[in-house]
C-alpha positions in Angstrom: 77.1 114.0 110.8 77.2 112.6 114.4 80.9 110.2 114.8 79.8 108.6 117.7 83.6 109.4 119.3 82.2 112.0 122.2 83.9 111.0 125.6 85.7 108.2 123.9 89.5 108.0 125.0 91.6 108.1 122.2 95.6 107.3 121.9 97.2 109.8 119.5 101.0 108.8 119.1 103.7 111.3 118.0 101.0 113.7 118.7 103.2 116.9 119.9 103.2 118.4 115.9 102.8 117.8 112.3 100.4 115.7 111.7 99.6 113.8 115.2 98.6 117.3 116.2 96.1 117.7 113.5 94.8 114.4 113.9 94.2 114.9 117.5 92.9 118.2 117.8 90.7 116.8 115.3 89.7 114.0 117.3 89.1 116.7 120.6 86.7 119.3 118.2 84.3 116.1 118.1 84.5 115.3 121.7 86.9 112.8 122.4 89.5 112.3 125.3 93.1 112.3 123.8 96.0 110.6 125.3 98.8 112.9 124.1 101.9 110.8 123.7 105.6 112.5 122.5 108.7 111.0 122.9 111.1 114.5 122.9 109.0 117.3 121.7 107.9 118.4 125.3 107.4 121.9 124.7 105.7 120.8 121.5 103.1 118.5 122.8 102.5 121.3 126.0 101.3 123.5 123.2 99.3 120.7 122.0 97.5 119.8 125.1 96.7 123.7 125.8 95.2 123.6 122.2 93.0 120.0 123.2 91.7 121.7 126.7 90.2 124.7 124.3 87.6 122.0 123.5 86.6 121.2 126.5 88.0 117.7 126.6 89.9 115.4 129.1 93.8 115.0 127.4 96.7 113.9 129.4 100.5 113.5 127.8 102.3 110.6 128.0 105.7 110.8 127.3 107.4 107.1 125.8 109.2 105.2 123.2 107.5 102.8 121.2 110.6 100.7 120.5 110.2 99.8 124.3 107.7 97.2 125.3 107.8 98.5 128.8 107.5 102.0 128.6 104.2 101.3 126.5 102.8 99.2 129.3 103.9 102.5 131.9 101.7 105.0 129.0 99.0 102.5 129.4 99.1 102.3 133.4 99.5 106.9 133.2 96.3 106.5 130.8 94.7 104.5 133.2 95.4 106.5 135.9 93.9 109.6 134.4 91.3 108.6 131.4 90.7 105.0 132.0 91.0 102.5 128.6 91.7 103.4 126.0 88.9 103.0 123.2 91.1 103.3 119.9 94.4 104.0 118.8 96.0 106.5 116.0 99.5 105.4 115.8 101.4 108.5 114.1 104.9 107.9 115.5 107.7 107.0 113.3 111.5 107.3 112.5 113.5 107.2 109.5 116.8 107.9 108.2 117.0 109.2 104.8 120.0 107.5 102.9 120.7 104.2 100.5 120.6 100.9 102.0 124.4 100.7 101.4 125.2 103.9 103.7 124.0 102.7 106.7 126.5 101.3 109.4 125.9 97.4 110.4 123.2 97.5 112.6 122.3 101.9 112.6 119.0 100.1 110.8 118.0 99.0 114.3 116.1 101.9 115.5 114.0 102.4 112.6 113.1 98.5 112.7 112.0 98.8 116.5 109.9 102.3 116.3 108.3 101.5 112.9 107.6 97.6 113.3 108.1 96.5 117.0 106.0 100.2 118.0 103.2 98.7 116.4 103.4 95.5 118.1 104.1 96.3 121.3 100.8 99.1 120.9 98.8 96.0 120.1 99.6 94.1 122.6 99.4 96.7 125.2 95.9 98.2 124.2 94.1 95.6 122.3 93.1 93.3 125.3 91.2 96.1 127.0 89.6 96.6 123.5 88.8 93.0 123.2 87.1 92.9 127.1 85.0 95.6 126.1 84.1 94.3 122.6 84.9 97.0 120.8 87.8 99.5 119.1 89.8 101.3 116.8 93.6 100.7 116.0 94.5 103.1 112.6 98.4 103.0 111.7 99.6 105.5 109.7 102.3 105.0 107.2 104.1 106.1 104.4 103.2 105.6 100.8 107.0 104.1 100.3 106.1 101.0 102.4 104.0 100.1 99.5 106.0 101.4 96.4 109.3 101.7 97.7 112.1 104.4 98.3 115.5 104.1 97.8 116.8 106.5 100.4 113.9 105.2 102.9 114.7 101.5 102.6 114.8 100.7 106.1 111.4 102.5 106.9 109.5 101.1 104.3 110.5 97.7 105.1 109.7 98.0 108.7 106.5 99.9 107.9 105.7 97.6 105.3 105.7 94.9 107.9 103.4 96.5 109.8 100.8 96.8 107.1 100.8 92.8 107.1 100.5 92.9 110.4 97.3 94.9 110.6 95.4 92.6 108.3 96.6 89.7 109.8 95.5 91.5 113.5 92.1 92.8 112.1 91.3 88.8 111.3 92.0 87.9 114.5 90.1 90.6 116.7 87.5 91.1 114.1 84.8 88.8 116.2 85.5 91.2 118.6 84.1 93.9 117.6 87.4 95.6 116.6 88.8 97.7 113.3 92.1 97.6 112.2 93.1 100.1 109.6 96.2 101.3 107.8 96.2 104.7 106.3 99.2 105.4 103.7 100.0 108.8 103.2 101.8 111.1 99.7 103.9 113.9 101.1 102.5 115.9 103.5 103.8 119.5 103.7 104.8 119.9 107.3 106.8 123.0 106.8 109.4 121.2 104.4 112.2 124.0 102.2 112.3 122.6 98.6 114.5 124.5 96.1 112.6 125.4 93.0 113.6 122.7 90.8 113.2 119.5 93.5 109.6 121.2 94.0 108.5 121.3 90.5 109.8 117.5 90.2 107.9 116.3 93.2 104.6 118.0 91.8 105.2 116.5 88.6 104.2 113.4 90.1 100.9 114.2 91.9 97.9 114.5 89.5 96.1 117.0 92.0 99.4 119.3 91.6 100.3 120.2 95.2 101.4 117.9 98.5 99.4 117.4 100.5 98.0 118.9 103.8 97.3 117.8 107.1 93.8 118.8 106.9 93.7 116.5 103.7 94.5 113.7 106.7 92.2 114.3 109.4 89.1 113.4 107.8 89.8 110.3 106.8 91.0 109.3 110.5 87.7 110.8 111.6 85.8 108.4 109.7 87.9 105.3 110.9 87.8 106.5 114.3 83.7 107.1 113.8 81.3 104.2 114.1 80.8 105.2 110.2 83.9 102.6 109.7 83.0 99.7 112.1 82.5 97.2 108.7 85.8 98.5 107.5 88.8 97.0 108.6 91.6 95.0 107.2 91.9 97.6 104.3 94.8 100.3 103.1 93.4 103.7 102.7 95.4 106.0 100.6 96.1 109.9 100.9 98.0 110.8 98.3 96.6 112.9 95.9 97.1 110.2 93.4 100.7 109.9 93.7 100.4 106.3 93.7 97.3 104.3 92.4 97.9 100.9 93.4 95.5 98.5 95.3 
């Protein structure tokens, strides 16, 4: 099945390991540019961009924190530089501390509110006006299932990345006569290399119908498609990944 995403330049944030790696190697086995970005895994994201150039496509790192409207605007003047626009957007990056609401210092909630929810803005606000001169593109966020369910020890997070879900919605009305998805995907746990001891494993399994966590290969696919111009009357929507974790609209 032909995506329709050769040559297209496409922004991969937290894209050094884990899952941003998956998705944008991914992206590079169907032809498109990627726009590496990493915030501190440099020797991370070097591996990643050797692992890109193996498919023959254009990728350049750019290094940045979300939380910073200006060092967005320098990534998008560094992708300019060497890919040109960018054409969609897979925003990956994240921070969260794990701990009770009541734990936290005044204010040590901060970062977590700036890289989850302001990231997203100031991506948007970046990217999207190239999108909407050229009348066409692609922003997917990526979040956790416990901005829509909730998580104790991930309070902060889920808030933020809650927020960001409304956002998206609200965004993909108002860029939607432009030619323009906007997309949240909402993932279960993803195993990422994660030590469980045998009893915390068997409780998390418990609660997934298909009986393991999931993969990042269980991820990419799904991306694929909303990158693909198989998606372009889909936006607005939360897509979940989470191998039925959580069966909520």
């Amino acid at each position: 099945m032909e995506l329709n995403i050769k040559s297209k330049n496409v922004l991969v944030t937290g894209a050094a390991k884990g899952i941003g790696r998956g998705i944008a190697l991914a992206a590079a086995s169907e032809g498109a540019n990627i726009a590496l970005h990493y915030q501190t895994s440099e020797k991370e994201a070097l591996e990643t961009k050797r692992l890109i150039e193996q498919h023959g496509v254009k990728v350049v790192m750019v290094k940045g924190d979300l939380s910073s409207l200006e060092e967005v605007q320098e990534m998008k003047a560094s992708i300019g530089r060497e890919l040109g626009s960018v054409d969609a957007i897979v925003n990956n990056a994240g921070w969260a501390q794990f701990k009770p609401f009541f734990q936290y210092e005044p204010g040590e909630w901060q970062r977590e509110v700036d890289i989850c929810f302001h990231g997203v803005l100031h991506l948007a606000y970046t990217f999207i006006p190239d999108m909407i001169n050229k009348n066409n593109g692609k922003f997917i966020n990526i979040v956790g299932d416990s901005a829509r369910t909730g998580d104790r020890n991930l309070i902060v997070s889920a808030a933020a990345r809650g927020g960001t879900i409304s956002f998206i919605k609200s965004l993909s009305q108002e860029v939607g006569r432009n030619n323009i998805q906007c997309n949240t995907v909402s993932l279960g746990l993803i195993d990422q290399g994660q030590t469980y001891d045998q009893a915390t494993f068997a409780k998390i399994i418990k609660q997934y119908p298909l009986k393991r966590l999931g993969k990042v290969d269980d991820i990419t696919g799904c991306i694929l498609l909303l990158l693909s111009s198989w998606s372009d009357w889909i936006t607005g929507q939360v897509v979940s990944i989470n191998g039925g974790q959580s069966m909520i609209n």
